[in-house]
Biopython code that builds the backbone (N, CA, C, O; Angstrom):
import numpy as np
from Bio.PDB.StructureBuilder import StructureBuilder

atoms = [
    (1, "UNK", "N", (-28.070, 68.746, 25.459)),
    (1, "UNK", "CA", (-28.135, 68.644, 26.900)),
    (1, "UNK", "C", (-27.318, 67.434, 27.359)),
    (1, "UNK", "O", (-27.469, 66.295, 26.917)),
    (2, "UNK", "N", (-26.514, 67.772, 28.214)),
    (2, "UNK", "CA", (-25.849, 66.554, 28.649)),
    (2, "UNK", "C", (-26.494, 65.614, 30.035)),
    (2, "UNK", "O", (-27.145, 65.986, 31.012)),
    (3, "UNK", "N", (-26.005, 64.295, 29.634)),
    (3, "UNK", "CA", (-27.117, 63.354, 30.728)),
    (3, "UNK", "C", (-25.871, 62.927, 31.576)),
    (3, "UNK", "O", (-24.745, 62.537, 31.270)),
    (4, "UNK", "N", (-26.608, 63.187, 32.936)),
    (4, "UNK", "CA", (-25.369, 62.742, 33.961)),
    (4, "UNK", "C", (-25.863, 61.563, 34.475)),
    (4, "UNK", "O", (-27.002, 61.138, 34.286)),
    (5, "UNK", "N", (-24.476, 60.725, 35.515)),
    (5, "UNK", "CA", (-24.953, 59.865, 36.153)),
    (5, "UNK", "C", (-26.057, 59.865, 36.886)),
    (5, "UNK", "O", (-26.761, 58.856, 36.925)),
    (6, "UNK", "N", (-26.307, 60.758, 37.434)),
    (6, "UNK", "CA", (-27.603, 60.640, 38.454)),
    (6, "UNK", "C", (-28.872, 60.817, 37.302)),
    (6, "UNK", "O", (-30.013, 60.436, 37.565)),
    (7, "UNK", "N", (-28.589, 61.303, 36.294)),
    (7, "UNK", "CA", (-29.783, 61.242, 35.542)),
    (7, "UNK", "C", (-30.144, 59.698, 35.326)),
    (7, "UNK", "O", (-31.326, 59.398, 35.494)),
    (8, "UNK", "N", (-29.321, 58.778, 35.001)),
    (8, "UNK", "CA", (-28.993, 57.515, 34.547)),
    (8, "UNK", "C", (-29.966, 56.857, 35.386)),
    (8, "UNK", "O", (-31.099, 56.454, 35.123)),
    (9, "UNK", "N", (-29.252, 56.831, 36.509)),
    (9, "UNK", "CA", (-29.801, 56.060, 37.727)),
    (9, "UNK", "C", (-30.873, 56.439, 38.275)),
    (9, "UNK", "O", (-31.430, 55.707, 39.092)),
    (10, "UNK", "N", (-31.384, 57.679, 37.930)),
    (10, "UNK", "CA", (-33.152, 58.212, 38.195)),
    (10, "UNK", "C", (-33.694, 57.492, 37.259)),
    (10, "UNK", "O", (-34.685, 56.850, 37.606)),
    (11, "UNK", "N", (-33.247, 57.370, 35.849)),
    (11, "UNK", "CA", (-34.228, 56.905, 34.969)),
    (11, "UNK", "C", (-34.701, 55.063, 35.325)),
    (11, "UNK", "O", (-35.688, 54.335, 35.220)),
    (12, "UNK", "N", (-33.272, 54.984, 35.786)),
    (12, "UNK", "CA", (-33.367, 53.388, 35.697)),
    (12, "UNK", "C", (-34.597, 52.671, 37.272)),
    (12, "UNK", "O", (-35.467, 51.802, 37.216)),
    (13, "UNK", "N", (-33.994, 53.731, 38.788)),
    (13, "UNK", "CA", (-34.673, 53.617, 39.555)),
    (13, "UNK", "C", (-36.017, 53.638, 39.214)),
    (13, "UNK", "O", (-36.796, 52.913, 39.833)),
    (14, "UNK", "N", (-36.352, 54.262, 38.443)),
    (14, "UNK", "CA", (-37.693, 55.144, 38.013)),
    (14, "UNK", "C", (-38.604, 53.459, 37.726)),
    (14, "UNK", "O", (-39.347, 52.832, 38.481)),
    (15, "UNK", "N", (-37.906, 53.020, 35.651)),
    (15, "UNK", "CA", (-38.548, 52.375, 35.233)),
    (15, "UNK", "C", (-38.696, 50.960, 36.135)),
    (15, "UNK", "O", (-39.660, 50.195, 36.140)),
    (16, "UNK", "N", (-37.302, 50.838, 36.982)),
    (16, "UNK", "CA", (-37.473, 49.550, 37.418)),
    (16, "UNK", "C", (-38.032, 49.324, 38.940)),
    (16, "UNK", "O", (-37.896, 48.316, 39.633)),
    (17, "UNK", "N", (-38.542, 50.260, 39.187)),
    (17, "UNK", "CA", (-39.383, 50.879, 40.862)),
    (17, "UNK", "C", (-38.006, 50.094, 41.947)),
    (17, "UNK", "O", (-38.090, 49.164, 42.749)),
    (18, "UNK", "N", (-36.980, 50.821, 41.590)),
    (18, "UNK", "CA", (-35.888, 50.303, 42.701)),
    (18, "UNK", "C", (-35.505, 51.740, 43.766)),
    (18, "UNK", "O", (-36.108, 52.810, 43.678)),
    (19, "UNK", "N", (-34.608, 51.517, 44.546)),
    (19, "UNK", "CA", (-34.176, 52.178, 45.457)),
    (19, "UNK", "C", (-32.944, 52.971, 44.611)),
    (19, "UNK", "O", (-32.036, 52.336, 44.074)),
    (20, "UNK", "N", (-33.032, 54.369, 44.571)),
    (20, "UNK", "CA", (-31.919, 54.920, 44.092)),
    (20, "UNK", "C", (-30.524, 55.009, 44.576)),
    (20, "UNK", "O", (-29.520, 55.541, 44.103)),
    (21, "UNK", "N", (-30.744, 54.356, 45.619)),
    (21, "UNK", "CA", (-29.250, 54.278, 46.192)),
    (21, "UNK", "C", (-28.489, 52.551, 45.590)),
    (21, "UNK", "O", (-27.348, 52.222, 45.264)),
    (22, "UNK", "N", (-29.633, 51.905, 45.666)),
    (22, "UNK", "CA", (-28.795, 50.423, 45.151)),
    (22, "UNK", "C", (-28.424, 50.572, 43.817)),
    (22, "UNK", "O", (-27.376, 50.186, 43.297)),
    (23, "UNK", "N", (-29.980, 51.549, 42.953)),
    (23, "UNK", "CA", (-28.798, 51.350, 41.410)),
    (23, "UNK", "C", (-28.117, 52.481, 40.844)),
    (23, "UNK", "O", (-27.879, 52.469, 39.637)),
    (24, "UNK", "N", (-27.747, 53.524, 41.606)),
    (24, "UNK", "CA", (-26.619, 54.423, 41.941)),
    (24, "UNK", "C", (-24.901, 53.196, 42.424)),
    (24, "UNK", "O", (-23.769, 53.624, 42.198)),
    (25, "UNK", "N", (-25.041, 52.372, 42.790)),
    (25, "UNK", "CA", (-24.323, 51.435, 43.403)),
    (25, "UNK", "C", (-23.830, 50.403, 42.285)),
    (25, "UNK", "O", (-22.643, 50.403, 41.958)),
    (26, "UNK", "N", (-24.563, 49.697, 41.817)),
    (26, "UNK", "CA", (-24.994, 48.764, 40.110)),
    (26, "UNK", "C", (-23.890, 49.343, 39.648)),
    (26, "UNK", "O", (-22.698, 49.038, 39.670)),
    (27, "UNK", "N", (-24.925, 50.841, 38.938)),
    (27, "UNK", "CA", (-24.175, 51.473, 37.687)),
    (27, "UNK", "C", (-22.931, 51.892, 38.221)),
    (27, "UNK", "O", (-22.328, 52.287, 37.223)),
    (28, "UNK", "N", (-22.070, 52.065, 39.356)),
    (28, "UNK", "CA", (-20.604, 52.905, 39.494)),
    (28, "UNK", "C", (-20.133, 51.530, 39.466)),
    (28, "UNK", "O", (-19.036, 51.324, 38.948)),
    (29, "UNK", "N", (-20.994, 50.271, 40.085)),
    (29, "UNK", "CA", (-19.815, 48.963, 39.869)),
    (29, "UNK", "C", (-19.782, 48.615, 38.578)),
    (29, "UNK", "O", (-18.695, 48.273, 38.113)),
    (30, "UNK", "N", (-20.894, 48.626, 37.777)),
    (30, "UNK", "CA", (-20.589, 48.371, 36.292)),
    (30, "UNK", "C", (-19.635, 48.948, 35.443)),
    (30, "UNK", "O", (-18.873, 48.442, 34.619)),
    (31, "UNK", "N", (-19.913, 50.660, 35.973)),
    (31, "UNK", "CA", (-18.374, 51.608, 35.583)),
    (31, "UNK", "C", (-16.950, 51.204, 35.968)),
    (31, "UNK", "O", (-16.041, 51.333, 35.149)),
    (32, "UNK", "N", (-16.734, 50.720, 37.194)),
    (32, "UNK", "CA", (-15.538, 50.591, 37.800)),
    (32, "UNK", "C", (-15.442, 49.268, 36.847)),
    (32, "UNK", "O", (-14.459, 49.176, 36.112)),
    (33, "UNK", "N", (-16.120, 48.566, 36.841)),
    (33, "UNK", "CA", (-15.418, 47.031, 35.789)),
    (33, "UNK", "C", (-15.261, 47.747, 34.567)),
    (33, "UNK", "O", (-14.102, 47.678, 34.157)),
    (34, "UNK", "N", (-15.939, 48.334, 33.930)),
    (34, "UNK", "CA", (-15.639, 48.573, 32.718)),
    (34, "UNK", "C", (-13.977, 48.986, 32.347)),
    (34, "UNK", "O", (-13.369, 48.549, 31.370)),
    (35, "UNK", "N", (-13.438, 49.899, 33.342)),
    (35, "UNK", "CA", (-12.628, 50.735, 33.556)),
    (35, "UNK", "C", (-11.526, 49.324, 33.889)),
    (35, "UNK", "O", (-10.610, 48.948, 33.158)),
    (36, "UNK", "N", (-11.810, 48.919, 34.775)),
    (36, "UNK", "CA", (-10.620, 47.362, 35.508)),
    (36, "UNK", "C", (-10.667, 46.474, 34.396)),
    (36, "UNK", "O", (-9.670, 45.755, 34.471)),
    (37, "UNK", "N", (-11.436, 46.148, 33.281)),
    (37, "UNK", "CA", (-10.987, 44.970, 32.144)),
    (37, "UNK", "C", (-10.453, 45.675, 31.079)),
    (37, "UNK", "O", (-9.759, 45.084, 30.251)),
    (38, "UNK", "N", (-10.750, 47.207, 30.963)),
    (38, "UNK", "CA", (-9.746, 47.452, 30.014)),
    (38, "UNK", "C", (-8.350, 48.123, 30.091)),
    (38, "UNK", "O", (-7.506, 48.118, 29.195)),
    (39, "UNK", "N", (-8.254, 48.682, 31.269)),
    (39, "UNK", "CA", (-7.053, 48.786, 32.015)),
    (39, "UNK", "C", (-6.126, 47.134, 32.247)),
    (39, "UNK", "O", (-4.900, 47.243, 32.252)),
    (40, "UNK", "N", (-6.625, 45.910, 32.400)),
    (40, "UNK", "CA", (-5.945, 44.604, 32.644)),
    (40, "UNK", "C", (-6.005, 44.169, 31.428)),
    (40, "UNK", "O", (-4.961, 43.534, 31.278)),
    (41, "UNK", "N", (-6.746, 44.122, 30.242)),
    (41, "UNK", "CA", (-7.346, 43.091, 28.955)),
    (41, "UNK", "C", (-6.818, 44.219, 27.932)),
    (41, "UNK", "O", (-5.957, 43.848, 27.134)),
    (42, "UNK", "N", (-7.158, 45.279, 27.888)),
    (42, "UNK", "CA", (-7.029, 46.165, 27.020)),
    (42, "UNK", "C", (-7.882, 46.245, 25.889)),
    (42, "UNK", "O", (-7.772, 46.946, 24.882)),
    (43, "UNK", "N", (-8.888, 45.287, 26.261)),
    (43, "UNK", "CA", (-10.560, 45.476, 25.169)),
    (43, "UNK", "C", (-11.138, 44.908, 26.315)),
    (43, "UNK", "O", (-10.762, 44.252, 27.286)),
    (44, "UNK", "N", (-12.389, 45.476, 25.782)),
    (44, "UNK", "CA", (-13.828, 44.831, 26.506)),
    (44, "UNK", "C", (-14.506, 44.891, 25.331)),
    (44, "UNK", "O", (-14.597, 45.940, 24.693)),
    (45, "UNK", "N", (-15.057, 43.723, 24.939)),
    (45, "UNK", "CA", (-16.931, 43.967, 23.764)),
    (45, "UNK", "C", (-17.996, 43.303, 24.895)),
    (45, "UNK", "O", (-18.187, 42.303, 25.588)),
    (46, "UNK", "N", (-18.450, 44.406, 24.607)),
    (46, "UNK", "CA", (-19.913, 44.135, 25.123)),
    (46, "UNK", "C", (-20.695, 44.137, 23.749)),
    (46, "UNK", "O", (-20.725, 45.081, 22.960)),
    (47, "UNK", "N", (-21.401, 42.755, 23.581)),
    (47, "UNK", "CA", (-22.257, 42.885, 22.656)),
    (47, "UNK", "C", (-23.528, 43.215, 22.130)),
    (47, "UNK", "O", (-24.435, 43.412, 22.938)),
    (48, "UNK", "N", (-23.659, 43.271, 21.430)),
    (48, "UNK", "CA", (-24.876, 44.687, 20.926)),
    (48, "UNK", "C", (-24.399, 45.873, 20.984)),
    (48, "UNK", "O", (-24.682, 46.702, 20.119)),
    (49, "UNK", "N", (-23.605, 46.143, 22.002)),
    (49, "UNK", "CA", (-23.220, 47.792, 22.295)),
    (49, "UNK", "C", (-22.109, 48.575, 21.742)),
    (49, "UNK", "O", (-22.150, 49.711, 21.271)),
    (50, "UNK", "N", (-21.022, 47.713, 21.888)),
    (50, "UNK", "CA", (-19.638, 47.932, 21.404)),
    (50, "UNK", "C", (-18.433, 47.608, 21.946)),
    (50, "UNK", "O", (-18.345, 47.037, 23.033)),
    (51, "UNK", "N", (-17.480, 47.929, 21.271)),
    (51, "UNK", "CA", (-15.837, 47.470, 22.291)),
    (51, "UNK", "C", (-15.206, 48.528, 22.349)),
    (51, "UNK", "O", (-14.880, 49.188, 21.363)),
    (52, "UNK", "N", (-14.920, 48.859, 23.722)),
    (52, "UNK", "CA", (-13.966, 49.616, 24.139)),
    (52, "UNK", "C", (-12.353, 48.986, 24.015)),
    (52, "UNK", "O", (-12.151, 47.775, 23.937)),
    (53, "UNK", "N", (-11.383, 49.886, 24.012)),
    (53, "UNK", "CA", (-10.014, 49.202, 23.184)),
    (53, "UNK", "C", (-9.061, 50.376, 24.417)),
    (53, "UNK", "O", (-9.440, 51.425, 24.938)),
    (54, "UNK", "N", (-7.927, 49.732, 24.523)),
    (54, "UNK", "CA", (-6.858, 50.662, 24.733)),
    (54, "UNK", "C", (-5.708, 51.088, 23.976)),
    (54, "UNK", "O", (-5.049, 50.071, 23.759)),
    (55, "UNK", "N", (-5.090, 52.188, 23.421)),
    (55, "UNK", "CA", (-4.307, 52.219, 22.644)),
    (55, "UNK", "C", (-3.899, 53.059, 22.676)),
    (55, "UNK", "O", (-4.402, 53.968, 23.338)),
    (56, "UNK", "N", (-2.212, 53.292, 21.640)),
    (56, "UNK", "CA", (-0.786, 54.061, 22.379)),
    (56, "UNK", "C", (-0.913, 55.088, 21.731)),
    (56, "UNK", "O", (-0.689, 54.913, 20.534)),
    (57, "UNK", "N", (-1.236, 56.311, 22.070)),
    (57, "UNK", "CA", (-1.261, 57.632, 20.987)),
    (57, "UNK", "C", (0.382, 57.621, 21.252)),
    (57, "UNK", "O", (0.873, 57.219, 22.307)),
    (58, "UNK", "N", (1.254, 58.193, 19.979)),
    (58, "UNK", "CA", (2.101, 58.225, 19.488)),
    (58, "UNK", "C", (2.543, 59.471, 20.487)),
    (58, "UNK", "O", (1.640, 60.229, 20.841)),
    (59, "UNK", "N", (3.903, 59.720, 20.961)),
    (59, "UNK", "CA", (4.804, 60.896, 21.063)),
    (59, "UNK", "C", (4.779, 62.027, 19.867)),
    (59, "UNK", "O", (5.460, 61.799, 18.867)),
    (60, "UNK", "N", (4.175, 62.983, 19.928)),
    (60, "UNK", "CA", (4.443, 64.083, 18.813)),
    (60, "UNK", "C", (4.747, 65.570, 19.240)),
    (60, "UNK", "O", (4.990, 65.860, 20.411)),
    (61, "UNK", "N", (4.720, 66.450, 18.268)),
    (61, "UNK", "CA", (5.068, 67.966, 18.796)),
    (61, "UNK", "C", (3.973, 68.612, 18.761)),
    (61, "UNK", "O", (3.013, 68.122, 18.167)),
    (62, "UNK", "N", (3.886, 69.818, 19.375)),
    (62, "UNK", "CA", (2.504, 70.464, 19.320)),
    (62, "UNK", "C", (3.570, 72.125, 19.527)),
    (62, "UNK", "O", (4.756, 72.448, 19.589)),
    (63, "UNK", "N", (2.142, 72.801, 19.569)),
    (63, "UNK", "CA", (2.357, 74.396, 19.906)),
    (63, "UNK", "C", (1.563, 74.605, 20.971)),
    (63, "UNK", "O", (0.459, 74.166, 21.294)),
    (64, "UNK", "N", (2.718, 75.741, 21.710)),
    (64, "UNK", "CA", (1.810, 76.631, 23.007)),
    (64, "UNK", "C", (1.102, 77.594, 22.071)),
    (64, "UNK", "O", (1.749, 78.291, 21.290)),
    (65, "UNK", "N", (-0.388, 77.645, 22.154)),
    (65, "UNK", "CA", (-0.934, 78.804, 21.432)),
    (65, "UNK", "C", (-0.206, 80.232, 21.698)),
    (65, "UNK", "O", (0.262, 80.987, 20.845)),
    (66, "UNK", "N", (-0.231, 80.381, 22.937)),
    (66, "UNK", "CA", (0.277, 81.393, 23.647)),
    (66, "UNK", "C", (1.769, 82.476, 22.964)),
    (66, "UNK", "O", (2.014, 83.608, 22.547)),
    (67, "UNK", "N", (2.436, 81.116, 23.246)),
    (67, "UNK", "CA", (4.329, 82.062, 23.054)),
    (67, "UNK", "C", (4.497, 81.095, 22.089)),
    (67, "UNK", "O", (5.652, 80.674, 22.155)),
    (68, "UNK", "N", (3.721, 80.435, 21.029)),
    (68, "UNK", "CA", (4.006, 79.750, 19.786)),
    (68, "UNK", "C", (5.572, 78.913, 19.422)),
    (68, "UNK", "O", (6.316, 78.712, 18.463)),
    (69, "UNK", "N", (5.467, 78.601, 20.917)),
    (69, "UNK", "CA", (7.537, 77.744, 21.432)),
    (69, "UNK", "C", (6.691, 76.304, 20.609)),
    (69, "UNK", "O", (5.483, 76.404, 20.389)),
    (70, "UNK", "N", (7.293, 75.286, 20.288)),
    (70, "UNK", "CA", (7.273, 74.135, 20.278)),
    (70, "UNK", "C", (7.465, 73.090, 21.943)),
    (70, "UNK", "O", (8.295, 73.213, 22.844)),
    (71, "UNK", "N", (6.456, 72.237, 21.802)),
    (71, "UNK", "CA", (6.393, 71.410, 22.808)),
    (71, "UNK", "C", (6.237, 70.187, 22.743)),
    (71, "UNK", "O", (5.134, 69.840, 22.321)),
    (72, "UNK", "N", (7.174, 69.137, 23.097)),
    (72, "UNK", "CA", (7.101, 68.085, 23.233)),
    (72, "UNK", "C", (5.753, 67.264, 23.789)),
    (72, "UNK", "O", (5.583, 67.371, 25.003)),
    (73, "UNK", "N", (5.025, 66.667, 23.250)),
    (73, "UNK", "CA", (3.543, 65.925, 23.964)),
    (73, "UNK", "C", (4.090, 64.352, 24.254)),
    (73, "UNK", "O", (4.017, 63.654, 23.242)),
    (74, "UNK", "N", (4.536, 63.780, 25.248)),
    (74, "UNK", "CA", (4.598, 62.403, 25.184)),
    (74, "UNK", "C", (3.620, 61.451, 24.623)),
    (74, "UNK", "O", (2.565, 61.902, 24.176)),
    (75, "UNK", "N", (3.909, 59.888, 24.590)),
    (75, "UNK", "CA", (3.028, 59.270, 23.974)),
    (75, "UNK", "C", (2.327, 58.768, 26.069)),
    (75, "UNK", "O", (2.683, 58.767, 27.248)),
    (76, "UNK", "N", (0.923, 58.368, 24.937)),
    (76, "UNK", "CA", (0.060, 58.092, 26.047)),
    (76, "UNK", "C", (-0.969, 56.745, 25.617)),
    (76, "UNK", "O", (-1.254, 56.420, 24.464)),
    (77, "UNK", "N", (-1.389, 56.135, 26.767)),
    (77, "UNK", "CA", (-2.804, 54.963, 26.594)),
    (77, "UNK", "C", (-4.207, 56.124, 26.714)),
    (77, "UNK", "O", (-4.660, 56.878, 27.575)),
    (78, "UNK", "N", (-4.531, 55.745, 25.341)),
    (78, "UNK", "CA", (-5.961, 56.218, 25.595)),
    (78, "UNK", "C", (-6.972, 55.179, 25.604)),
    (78, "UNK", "O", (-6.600, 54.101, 25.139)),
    (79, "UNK", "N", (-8.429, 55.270, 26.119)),
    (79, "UNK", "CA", (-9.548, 54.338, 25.984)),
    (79, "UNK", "C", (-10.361, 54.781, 24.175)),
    (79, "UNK", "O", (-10.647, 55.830, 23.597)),
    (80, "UNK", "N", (-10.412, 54.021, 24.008)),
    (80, "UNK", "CA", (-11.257, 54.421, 22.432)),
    (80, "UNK", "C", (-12.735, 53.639, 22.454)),
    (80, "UNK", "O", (-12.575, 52.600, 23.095)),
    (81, "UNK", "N", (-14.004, 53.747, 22.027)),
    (81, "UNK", "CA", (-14.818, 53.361, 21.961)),
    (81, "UNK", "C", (-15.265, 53.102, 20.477)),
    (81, "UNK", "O", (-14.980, 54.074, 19.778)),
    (82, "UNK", "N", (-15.953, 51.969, 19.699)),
    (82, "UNK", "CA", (-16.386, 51.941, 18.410)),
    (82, "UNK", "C", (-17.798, 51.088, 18.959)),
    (82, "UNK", "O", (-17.925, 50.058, 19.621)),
    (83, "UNK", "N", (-18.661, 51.928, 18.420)),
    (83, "UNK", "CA", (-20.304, 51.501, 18.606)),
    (83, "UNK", "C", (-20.119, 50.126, 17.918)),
    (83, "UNK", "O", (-19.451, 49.797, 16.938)),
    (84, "UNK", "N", (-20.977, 49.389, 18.800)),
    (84, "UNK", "CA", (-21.802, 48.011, 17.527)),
    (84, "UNK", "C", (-22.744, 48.633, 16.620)),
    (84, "UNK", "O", (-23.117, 49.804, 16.552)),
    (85, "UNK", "N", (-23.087, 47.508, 15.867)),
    (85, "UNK", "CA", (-24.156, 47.421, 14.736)),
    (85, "UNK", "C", (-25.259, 48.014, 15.007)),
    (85, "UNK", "O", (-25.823, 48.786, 14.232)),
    (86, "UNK", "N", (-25.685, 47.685, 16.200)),
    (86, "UNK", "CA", (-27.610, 48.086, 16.925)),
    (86, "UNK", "C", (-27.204, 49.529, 17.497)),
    (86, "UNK", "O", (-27.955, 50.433, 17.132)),
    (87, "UNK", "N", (-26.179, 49.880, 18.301)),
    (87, "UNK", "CA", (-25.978, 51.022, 18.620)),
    (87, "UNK", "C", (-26.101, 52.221, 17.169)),
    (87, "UNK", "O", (-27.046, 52.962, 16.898)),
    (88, "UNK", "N", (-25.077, 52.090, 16.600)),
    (88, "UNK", "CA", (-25.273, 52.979, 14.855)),
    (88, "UNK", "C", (-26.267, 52.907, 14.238)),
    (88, "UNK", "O", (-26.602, 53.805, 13.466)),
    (89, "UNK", "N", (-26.957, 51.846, 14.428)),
    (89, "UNK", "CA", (-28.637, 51.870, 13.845)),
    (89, "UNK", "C", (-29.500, 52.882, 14.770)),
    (89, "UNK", "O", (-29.980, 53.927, 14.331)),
    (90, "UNK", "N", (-29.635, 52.432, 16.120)),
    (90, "UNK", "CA", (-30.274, 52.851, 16.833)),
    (90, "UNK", "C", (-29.893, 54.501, 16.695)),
    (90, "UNK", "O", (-30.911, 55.180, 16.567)),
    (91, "UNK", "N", (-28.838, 55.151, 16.696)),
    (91, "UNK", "CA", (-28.457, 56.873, 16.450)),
    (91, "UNK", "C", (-28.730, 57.311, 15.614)),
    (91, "UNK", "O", (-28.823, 58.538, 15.596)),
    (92, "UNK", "N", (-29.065, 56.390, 14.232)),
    (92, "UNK", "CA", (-29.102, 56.922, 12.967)),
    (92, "UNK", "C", (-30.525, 57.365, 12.831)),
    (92, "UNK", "O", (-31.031, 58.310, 12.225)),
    (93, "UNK", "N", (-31.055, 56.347, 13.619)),
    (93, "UNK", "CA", (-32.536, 56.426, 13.314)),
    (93, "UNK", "C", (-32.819, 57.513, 14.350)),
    (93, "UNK", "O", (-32.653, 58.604, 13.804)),
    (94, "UNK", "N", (-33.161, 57.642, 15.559)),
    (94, "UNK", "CA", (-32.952, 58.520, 16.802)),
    (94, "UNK", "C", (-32.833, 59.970, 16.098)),
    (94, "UNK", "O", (-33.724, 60.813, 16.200)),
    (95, "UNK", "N", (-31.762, 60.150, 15.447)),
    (95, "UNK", "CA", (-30.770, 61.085, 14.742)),
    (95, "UNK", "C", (-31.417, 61.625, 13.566)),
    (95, "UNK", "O", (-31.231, 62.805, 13.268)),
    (96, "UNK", "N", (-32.230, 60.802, 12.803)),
    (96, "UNK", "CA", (-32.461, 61.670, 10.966)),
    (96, "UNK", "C", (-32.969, 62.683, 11.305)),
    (96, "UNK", "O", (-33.012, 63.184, 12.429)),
    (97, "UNK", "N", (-33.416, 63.068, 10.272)),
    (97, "UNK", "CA", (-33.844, 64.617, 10.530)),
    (97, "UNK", "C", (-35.354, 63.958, 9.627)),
    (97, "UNK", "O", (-35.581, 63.053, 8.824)),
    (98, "UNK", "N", (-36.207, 65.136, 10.398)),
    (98, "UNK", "CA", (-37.843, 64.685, 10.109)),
    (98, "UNK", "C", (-38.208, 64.337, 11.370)),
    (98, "UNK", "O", (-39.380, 64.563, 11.669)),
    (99, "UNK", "N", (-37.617, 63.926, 12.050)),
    (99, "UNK", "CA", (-38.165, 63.508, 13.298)),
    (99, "UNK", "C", (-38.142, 64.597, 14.771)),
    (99, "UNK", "O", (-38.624, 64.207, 15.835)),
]
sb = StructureBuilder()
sb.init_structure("model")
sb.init_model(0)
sb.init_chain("A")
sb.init_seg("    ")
for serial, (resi, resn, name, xyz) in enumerate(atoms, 1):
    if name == "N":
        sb.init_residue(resn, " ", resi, " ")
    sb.init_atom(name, np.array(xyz, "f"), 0.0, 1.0, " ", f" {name:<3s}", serial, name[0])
structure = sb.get_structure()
């Protein structure tokens, strides 16, 4: 099941008895920074959680499934994410099976 923003911000309004419109507001400014330091810095670590990175996927060739022509893919900036330590703990455990 996928969790959306508004799920986010219900949960958080919820536990922290706030107004859903202020931390509907929070969380898109916390998003929009996230997005503005690694677009300017090209990392962000947030610790405990992880570092987001920016980096150059390479120019390569691909195929149209379709008419199986060859196609040029330019190179591009992608955002990459690598969990911290507590995050990979926290999934693993969340995650085993038995539970």
């Amino acid at each position: 099941m996928a969790v959306t923003k508004k799920d986010i911000v219900q949960r958080i309004a919820e536990d922290m008895q706030l107004d859903q419109t202020v931390v509907k507001g929070v969380v898109q400014r916390c998003l929009d920074s996230i997005i503005d330091i690694a677009a300017t810095t090209g990392r962000l670590e947030l610790r405990n959680f992880g570092v987001f990175r920016v980096k150059k996927r390479a120019a390569r060739k691909a195929r149209n499934p379709r008419t199986n022509q060859e196609v040029r893919v330019p190179a591009k900036l992608v955002l990459t994410y690598q969990a911290g330590k507590n995050v990979s703990k926290r999934i693993q455990h969340e995650s085993s099976p038995g539970q």
